[in-house]
C-alpha positions as CSV (number, residue, x, y, z in Angstrom):
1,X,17.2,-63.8,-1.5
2,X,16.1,-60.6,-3.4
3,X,12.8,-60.2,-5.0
4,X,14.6,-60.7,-8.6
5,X,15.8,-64.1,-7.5
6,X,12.7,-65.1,-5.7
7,X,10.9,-64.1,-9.2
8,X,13.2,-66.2,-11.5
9,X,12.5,-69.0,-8.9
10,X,8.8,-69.0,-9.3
11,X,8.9,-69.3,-13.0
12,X,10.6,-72.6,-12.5
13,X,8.6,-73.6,-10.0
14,X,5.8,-72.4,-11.9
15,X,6.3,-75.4,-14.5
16,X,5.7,-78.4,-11.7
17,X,3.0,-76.6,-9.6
18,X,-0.3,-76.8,-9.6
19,X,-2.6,-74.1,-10.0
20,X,-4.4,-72.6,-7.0
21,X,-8.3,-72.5,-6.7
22,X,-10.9,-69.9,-7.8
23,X,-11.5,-69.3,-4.3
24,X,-7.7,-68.5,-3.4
25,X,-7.3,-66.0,-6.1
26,X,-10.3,-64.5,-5.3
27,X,-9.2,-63.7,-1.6
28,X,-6.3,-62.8,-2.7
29,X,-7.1,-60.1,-5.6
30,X,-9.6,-58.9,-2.7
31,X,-6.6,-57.9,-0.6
32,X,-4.5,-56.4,-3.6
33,X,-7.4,-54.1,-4.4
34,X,-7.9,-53.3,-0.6
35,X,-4.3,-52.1,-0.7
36,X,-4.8,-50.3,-3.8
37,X,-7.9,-48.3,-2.5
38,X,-5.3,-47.3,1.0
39,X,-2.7,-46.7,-0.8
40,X,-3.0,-42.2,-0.3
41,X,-5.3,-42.6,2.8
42,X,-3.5,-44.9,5.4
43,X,-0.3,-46.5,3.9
44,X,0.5,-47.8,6.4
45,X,-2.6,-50.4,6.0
46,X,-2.0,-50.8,2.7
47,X,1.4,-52.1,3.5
48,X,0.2,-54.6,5.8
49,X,-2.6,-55.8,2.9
50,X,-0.2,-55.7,0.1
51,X,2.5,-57.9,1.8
52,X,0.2,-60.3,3.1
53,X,-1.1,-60.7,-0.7
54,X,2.7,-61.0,-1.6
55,X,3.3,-63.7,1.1
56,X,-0.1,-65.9,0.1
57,X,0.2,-65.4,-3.8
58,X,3.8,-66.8,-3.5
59,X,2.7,-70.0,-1.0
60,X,0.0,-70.2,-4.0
61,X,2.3,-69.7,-6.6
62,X,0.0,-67.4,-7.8
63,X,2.3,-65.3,-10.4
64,X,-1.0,-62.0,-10.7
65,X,-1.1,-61.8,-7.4
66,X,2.3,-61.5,-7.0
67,X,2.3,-58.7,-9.7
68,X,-0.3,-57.2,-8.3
69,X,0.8,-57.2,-4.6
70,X,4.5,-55.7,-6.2
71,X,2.3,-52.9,-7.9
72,X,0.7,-51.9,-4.8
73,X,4.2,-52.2,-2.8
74,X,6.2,-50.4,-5.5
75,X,3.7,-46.6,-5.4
76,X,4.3,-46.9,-1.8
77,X,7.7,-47.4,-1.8
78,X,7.5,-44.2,-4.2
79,X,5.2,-42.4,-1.7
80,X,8.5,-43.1,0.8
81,X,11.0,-41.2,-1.9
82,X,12.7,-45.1,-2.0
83,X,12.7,-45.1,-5.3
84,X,15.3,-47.2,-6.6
85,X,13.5,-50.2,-4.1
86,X,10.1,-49.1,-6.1
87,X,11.5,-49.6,-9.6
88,X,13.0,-52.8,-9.0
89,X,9.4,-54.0,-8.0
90,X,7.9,-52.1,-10.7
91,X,10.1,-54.3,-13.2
92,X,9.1,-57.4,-12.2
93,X,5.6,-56.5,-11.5
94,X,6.3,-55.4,-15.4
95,X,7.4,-59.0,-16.3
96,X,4.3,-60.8,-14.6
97,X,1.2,-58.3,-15.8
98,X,2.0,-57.7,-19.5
99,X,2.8,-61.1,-20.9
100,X,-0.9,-62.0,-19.2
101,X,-2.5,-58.7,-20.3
102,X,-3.8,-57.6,-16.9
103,X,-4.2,-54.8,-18.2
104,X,-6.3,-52.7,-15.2
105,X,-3.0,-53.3,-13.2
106,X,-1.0,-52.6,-15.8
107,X,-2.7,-49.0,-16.1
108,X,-1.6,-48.5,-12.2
109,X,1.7,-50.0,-12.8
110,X,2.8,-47.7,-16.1
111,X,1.9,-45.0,-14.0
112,X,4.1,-45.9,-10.7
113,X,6.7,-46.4,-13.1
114,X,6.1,-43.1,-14.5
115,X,6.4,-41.7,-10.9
116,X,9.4,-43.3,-10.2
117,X,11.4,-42.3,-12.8
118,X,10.0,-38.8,-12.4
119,X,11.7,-39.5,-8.6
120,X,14.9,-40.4,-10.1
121,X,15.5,-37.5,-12.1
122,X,14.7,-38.9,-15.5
123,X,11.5,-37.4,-16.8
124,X,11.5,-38.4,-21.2
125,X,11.6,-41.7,-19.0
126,X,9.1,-40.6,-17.0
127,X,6.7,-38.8,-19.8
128,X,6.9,-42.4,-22.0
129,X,5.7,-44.5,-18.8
130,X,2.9,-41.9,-18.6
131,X,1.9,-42.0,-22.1
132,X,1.8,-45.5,-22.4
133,X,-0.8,-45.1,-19.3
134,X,-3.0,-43.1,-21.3
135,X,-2.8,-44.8,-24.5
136,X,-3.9,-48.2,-22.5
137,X,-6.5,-46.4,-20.6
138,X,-7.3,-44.8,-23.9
139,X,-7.8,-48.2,-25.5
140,X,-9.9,-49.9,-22.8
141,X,-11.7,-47.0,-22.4
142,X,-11.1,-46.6,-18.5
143,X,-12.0,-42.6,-18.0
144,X,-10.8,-43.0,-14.5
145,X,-7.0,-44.2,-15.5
146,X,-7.0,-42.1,-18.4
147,X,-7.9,-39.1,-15.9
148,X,-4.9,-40.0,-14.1
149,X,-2.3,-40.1,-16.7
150,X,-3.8,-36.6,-17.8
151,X,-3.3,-35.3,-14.1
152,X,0.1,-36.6,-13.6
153,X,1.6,-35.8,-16.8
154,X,0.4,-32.2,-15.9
155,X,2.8,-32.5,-13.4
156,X,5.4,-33.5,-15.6
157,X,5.5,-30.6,-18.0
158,X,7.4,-28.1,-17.1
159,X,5.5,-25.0,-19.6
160,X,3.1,-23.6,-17.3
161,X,0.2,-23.3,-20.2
162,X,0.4,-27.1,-21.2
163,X,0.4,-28.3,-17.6
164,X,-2.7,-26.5,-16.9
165,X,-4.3,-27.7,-20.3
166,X,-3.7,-31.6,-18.5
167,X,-5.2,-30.8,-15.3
168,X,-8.2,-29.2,-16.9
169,X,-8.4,-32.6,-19.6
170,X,-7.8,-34.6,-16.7
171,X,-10.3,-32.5,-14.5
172,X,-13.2,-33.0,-17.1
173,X,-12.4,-37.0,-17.4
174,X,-12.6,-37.4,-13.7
175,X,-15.9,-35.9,-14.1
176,X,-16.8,-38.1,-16.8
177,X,-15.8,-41.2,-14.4
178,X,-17.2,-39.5,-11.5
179,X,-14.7,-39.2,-9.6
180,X,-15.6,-36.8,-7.1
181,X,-11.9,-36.4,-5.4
182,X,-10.3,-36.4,-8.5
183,X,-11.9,-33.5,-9.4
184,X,-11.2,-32.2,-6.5
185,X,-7.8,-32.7,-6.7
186,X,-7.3,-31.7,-10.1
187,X,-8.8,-27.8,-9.0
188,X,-6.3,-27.8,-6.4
189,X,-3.8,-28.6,-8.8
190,X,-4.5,-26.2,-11.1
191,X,-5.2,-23.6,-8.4
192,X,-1.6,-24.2,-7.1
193,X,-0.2,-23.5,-10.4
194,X,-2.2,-20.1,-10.6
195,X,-0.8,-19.9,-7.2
196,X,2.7,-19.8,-8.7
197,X,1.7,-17.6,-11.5
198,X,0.7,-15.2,-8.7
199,X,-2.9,-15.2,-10.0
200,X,-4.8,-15.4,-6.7
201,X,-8.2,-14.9,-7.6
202,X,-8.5,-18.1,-10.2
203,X,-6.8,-20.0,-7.6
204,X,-9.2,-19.1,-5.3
205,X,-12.1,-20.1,-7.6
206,X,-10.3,-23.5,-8.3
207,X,-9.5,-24.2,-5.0
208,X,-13.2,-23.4,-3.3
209,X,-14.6,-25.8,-6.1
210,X,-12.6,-28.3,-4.5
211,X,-13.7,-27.4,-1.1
212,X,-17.3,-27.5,-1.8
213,X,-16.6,-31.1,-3.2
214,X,-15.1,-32.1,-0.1
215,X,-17.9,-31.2,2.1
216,X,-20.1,-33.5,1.0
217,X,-17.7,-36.4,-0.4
218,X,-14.2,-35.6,0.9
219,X,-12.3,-38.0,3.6
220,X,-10.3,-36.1,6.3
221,X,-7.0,-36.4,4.7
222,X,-8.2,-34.6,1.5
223,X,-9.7,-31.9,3.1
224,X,-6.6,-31.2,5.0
225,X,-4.8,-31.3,1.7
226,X,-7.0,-28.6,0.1
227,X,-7.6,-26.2,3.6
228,X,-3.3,-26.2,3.5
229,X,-3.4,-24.8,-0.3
230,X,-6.0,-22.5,0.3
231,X,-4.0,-21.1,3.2
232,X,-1.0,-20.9,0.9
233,X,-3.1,-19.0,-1.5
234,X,-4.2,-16.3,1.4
235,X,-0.5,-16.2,2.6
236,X,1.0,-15.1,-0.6
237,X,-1.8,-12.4,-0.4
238,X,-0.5,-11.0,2.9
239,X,-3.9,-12.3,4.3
240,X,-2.2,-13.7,7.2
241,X,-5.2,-13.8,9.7
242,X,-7.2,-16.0,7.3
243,X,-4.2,-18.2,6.4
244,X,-3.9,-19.2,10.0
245,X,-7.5,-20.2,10.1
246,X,-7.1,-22.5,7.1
247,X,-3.9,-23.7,8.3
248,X,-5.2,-24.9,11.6
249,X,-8.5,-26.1,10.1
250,X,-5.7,-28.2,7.9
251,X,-4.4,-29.9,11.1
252,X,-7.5,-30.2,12.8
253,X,-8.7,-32.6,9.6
254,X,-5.6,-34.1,9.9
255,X,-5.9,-35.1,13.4
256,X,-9.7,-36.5,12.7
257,X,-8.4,-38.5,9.7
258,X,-7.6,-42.2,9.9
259,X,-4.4,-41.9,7.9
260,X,-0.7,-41.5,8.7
261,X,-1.0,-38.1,9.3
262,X,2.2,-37.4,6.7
263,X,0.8,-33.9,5.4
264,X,0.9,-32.6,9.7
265,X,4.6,-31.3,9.3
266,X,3.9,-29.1,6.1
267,X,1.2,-27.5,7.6
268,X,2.7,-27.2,11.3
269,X,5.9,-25.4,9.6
270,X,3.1,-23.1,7.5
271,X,2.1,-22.3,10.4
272,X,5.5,-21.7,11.8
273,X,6.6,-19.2,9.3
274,X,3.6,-17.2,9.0
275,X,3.6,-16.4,12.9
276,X,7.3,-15.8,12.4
277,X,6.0,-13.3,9.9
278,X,3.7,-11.2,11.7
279,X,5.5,-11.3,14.9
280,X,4.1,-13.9,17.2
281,X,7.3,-15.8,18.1
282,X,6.3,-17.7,20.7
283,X,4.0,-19.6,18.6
284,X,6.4,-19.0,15.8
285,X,9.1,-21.3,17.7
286,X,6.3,-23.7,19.6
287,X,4.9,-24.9,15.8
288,X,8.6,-24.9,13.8
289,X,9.9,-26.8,16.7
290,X,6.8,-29.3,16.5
291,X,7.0,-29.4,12.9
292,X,10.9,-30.4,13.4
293,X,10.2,-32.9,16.1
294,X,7.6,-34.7,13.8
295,X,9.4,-34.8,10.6
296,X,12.4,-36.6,11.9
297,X,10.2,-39.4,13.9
298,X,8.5,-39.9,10.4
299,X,11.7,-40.0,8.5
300,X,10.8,-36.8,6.0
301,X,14.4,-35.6,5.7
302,X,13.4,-33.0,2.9
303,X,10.8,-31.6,5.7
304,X,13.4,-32.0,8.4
305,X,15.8,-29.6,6.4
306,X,13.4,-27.1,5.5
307,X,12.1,-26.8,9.5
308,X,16.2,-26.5,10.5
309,X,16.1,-24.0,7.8
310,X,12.9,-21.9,9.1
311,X,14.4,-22.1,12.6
312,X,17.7,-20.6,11.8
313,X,16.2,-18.1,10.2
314,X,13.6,-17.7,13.1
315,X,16.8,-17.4,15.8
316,X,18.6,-15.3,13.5
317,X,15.9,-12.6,13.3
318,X,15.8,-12.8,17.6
319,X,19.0,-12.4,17.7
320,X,20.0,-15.9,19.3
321,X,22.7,-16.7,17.1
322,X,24.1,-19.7,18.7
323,X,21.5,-21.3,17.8
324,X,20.8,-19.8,14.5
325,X,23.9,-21.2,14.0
326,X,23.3,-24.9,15.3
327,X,20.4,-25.2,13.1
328,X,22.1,-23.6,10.1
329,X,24.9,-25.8,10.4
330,X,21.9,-28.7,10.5
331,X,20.3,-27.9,7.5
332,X,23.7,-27.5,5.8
333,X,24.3,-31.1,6.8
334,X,21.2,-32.0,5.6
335,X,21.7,-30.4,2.3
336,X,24.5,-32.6,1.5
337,X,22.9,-35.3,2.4
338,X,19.7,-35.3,0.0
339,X,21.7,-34.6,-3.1
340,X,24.4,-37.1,-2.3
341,X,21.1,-39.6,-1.8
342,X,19.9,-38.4,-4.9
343,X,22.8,-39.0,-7.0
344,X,23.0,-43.0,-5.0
345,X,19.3,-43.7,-5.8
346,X,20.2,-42.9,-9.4
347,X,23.2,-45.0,-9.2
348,X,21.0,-47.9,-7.4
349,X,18.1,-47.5,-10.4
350,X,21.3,-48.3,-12.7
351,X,22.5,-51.1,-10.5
352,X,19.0,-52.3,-10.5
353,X,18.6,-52.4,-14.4
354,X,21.6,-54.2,-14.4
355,X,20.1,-57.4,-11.9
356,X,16.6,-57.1,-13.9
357,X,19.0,-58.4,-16.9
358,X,20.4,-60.7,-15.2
359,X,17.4,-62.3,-13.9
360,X,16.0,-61.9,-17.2
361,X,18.6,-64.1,-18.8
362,X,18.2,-66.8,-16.2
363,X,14.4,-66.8,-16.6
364,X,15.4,-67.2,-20.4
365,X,17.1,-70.3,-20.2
366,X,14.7,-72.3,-18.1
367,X,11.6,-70.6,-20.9
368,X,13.3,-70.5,-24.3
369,X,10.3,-71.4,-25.8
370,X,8.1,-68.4,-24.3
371,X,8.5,-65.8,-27.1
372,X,6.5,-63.1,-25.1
373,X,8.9,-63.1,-22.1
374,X,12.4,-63.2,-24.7
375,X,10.9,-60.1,-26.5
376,X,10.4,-57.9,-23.2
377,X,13.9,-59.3,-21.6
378,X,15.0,-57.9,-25.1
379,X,13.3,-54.4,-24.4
380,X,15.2,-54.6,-21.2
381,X,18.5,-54.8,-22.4
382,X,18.1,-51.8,-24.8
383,X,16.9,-50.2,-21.7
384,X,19.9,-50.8,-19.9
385,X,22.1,-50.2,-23.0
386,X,20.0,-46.4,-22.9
387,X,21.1,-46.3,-19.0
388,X,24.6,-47.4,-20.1
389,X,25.3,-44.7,-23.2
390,X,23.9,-42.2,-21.0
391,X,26.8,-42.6,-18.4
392,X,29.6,-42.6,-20.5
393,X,28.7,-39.9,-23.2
394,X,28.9,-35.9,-22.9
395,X,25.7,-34.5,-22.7
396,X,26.2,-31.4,-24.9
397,X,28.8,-33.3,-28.0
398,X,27.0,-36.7,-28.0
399,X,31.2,-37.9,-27.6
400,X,32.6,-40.3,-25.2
401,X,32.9,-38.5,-21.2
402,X,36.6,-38.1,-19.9
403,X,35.2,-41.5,-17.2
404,X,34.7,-43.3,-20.2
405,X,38.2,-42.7,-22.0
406,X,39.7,-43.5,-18.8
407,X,38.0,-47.1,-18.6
408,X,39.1,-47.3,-22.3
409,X,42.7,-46.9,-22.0
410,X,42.8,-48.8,-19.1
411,X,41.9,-51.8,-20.8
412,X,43.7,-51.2,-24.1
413,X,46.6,-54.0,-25.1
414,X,49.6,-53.2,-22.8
415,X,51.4,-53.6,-26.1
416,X,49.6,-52.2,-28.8
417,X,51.1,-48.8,-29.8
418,X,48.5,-46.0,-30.1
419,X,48.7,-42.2,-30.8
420,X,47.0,-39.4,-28.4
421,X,45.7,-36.3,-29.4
422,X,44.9,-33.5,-27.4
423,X,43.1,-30.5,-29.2
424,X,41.6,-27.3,-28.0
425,X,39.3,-25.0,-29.7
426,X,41.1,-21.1,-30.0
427,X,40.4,-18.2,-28.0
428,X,37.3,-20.0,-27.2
429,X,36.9,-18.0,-24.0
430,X,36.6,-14.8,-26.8
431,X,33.8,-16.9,-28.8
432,X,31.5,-16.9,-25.7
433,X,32.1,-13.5,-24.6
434,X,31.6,-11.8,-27.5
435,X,28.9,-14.3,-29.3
436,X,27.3,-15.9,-26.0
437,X,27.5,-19.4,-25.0
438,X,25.2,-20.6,-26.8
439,X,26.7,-19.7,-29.8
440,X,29.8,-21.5,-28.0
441,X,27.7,-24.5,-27.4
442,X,27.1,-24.7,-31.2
443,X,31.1,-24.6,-32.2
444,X,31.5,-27.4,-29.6
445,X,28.9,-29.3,-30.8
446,X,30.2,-28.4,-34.6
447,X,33.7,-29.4,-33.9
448,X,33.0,-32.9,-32.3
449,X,30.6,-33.6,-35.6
450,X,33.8,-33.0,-37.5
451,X,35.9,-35.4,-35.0
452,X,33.4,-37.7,-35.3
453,X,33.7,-37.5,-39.1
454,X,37.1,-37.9,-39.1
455,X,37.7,-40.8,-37.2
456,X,38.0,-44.8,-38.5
457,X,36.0,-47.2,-36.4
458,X,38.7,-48.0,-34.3
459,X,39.0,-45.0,-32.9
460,X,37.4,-43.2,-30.0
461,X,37.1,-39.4,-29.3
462,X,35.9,-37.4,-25.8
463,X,35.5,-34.5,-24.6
464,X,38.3,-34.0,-22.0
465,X,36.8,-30.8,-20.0
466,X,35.6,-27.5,-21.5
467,X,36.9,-26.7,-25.2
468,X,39.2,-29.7,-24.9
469,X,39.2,-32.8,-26.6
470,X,40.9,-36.3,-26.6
471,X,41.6,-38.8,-29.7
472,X,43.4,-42.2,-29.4
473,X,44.5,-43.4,-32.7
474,X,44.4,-47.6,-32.1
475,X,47.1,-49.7,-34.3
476,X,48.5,-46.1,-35.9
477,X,52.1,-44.8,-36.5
478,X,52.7,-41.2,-35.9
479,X,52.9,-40.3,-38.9
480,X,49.3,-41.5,-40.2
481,X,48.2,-39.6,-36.9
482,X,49.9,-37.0,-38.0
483,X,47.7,-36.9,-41.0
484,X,44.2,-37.0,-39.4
485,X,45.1,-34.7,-37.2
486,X,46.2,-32.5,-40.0
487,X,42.7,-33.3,-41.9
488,X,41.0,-32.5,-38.3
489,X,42.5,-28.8,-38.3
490,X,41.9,-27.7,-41.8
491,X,38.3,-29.1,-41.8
492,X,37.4,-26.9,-38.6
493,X,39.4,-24.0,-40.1
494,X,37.6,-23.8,-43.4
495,X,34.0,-25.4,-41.7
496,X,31.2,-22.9,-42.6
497,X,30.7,-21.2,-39.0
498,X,28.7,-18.2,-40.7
499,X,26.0,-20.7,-40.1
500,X,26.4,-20.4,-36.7
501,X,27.1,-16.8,-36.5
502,X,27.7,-14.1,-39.4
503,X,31.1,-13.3,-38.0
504,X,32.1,-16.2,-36.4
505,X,35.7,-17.8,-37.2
506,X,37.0,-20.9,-35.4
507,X,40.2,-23.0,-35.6
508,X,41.7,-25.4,-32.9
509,X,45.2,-26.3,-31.6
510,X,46.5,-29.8,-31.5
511,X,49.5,-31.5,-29.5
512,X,50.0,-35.2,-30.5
513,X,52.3,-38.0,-29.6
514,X,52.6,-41.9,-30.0
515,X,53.8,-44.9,-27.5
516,X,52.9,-47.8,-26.3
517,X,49.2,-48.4,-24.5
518,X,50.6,-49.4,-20.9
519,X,52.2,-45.8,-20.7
520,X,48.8,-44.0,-21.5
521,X,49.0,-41.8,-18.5
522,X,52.6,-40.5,-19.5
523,X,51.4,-40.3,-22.9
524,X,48.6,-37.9,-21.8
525,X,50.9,-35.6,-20.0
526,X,53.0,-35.2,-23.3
527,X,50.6,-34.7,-25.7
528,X,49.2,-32.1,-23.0
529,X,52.7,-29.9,-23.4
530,X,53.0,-30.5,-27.3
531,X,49.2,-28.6,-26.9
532,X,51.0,-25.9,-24.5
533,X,53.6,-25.5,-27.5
534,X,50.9,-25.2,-30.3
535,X,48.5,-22.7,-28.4
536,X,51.3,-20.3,-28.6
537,X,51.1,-20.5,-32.7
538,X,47.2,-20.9,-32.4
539,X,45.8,-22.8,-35.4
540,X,48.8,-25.0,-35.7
541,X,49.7,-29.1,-35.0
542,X,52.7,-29.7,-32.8
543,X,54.0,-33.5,-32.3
């Protein structure tokens, strides 16, 4: 049973049960904020807590607790990269805490969603999750939460300036809250991005701010966080001898610390690369080698292709190609491998939008009368209508994607007799090269607002691939074909490009043909060489 099903089953059972005591929530909300407070130090722990919570608050029937416990379960299934897994919990977790207003968990639960979809790849998504944290935090007037949206969302913005202006809002509210870590974190953050700007000496001050936090309040794991980033910061100064000592200072705290010890294969390949660059290969090869061994027993794959990566670079420089090459070839493999898992987590956060609905709907029936829980399963469906559009559109024209028309005419009327148009934009290769592509963005984004214009409702246009386009004409005769498309090319030939460009001239070519819908394929194929014909005249409709 999934964790969707199991949900829509509780509400049911929800109806006949009765309520569990004071004393059984209280135990359990003590073991959902235990896992909450390990969640960074020892996950692992805060595994054990959280699904232990899960298991009682369901025996109980205890629907917070159940949130609660999916909250916790759902930031460490982020802190894994398992994404998709973490939203799916996130939106149920979603469907429990906000009809009841818990609204301290629902500060930690906008943000793991705002995590998650920064995971997947979608950050407005990501941003609105985030800014719904703040407003909240905002509201109740929880400094610490508040802090946190600030800090992350500084990590969401991709202008250097603006990030920095978060982590040094969110830097003052964690010393509002007094949160001494936090503040601690938020220097390193912000010395890290001075790091990147190459501006060593304010990362520097940031960064030993945070160190002499750490002395006095700092667990092990966070101090081997910030000695690894100060060792960065020495390393990009050619400081190499220093670097080392903050490096292994980095491992040392790691190895004191009660945590999972996830950060030890960053710093043992740090330490790798910068013996590796002054020339001590035998520790070069001994610490990469480690580094390697240790990311793959803890699963890291992005960690286990970067240490394949520094040892074939390491053999290649010593001249042992053979296994340069092994360890190329391993990274290669490896490379292919994260972005193909990249693009199936997105396509399981799609797949999982699509069950929340589902589950949604059921819950729906057996609570028609709970007006709270219709009006979010309504917020979900425009969600996944959002997820939906974005799938089948073009990202530059806003117009159906050449999947999409494909799904269409596959499930036109066999019988119904439509026309197919095929137009391409002229010498468009010219356009870029002598106005830029940007300039040739803006005609392709000017010609489909003229399609667009153009069409009845019944129609649908794509983009096909580069400067090409596709309109099927549902229910229409050749001949009326013949006249939109006719309409089509003198609107983009008298269309006011000087607003584009001062010297800028566009017109496009069209090939059209009607048949019947269960021939689409062949109907394609001949509108293509009517195209062929008219791109010889240029500015001209051939059918």
């Amino acid at each position: 049973m999934t964790s969707l099903e199991l949900y829509s089953r509780l509400l049911i059972l929800d109806l006949f049960m009765p309520q569990p005591t004071f004393h059984t929530t209280t135990d359990l909300d003590t073991l959902n904020d235990q896992a909450w407070a390990k969640r960074d130090a020892n996950p692992r722990e805060a595994r054990l807590l959280s699904d232990e919570a899960k298991t009682l608050a369901e025996t109980a029937h205890y629907e917070l607790g159940v949130g609660r416990s999916l909250t916790v379960s759902s930031f460490l299934h982020y802190r894994a990269g398992r994404f998709a897994e973490g939203l799916e919990e996130s939106l149920i977790a979603l469907e429990i805490l906000e009809p009841k207003r818990d609204d301290q968990w629902l500060c930690r639960l906008y943000n793991n969603l705002g995590l998650l979809y920064d995971g997947l790849g979608e950050r407005p998504q990501s941003m609105s999750w985030l800014l719904k944290q703040l407003e909240l935090s905002q509201n109740l007037g929880n400094k610490q939460q508040e802090a946190t949206a600030l800090h992350d969302l500084g990590f969401m913005t991709y202008d250097s300036e603006a990030s920095r202006g978060y982590f040094q809002q969110a830097l003052e509210m964690f010393r509002e809250a007094g949160d001494l870590w936090g503040v601690a974190l938020a220097n390193i953050n912000i010395a890290e991005g001075y790091l990147t700007q190459g501006n060593y000496q304010e990362a520097l001050r940031h960064a030993h701010d945070a160190i002499a936090i750490e002395k006095h309040e700092g667990e092990a794991v966070e101090k081997a966080f910030t000695a690894h980033t100060v060792g960065n910061i020495y390393a990009a100064q050619k400081n190499f001898t220093v670097a080392l000592e903050h490096y292994h200072q980095s491992v040392q705290f790691i190895r004191e610390g009660m945590g999972d010890g996830s950060l030890e294969p960053s710093v043992l390949l740090s330490l790798g690369n910068t013996y590796q660059t002054i020339g001590e290969t035998g520790k070069a090869l001994s610490y990469l080698e480690e580094a390697l061994h240790l990311a793959q027993r803890m699963d890291f794959r992005l960690l286990v292709y970067q240490a394949h990566q520094a040892l074939a670079s390491y053999y290649k420089a010593n001249a042992s190609f053979e296994q340069a090459l092994y360890h190329f070839e391993q990274f290669h493999s490896l490379k292919e491998k994260i972005f193909n898992s990249e693009s199936e987590q997105k396509m399981r956060a799609m797949e999982v939008l699509h069950r929340t609905e589902t589950a949604r709907k059921e819950a729906e029936l057996q609570q028609r009368k709970n007006k709270e829980l219709q009006e979010h399963i309504h917020s979900l469906e425009e969600l996944n209508a959002q997820v939906r559009a974005l799938s089948v559109s073009d990202p530059l024209t806003g117009l159906y994607n050449r999947r999409y028309l494909f799904e269409y005419l596959g499930r036109l009327e066999p019988s119904h007799t439509i026309s197919v148009a095929i137009l391409d934009l002229d010498h468009f290769k010219k356009i870029n090269d002598t106005y830029s592509h940007f300039v040739g963005d803006d005609v392709l984004r000017g010609t489909a607002s003229l399609l667009t214009a153009s069409l009845r409702g019944t129609d649908i246009a794509a983009r096909f691939g580069g400067e090409e386009f596709i309109i099927v004409f549902h229910h229409t005769t050749l001949e009326q074909a013949v006249m939109a498309c006719e309409r089509l090319r003198q609107a983009v030939e008298i269309n006011v490009w000087s607003e584009v460009h001062p010297r800028l001239r566009a017109t496009i070519s069209v090939g059209l043909v009607a048949g019947l819908a269960n021939d689409y394929e062949a109907l394609l194929v001949q509108a293509d060489q009517k195209l062929y014909e008219a791109k010889v005249k240029r500015n001209s409709l051939v059918y």
